[in-house]
C-alpha positions, 0 to 999 in steps of 0.5 A: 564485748563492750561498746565503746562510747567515746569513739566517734564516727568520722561525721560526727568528728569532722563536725567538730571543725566545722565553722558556721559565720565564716568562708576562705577567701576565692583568691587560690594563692591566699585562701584566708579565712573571712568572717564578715559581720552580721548583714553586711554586704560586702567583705573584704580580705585581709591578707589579700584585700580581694572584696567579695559581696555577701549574700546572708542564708540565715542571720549567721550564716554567711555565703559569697556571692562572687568577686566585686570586680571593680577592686580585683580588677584595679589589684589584678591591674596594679599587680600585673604592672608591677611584674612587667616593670620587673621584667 
């Protein structure tokens, strides 16, 4: 029986899709991706505009350190007054 070698096992094709350099935004209703650039320390998202502070394991491989509260705090705040001036 011959050995099939361009199949690949399920690591070795989930590898394929990995990204290194980026991360999904926190926010669960926006889960945009983030590519902050090289030793920045903070990042913002785009879609959004949540901020979150970088903290860097290699030169190019990025990890979130948490929330900047002040910004989502003052986003938190606006979107809640503009849901009870609806109401």
């Amino acid at each position: 029986m011959a050995v099939d070698t361009n199949k690949m096992s399920g690591a070795e094709s989930l590898r394929k899709t990995r990204t290194y350099g980026k991360f999904r935004c926190l926010n669960p209703t926006c889960m945009g991706r983030l590519e902050p650039k090289p030793g920045s320390d903070h990042v913002r998202c785009p879609v959004c505009t949540s901020e979150y502070r970088v903290a860097w394991i290699r030169p190019d491989f990025p990890r979130v350190r948490g929330p900047v509260w002040e910004v989502n705090k003052k986003l938190a705040d606006a979107a809640f007054k503009k849901k009870m001036e609806g109401k």
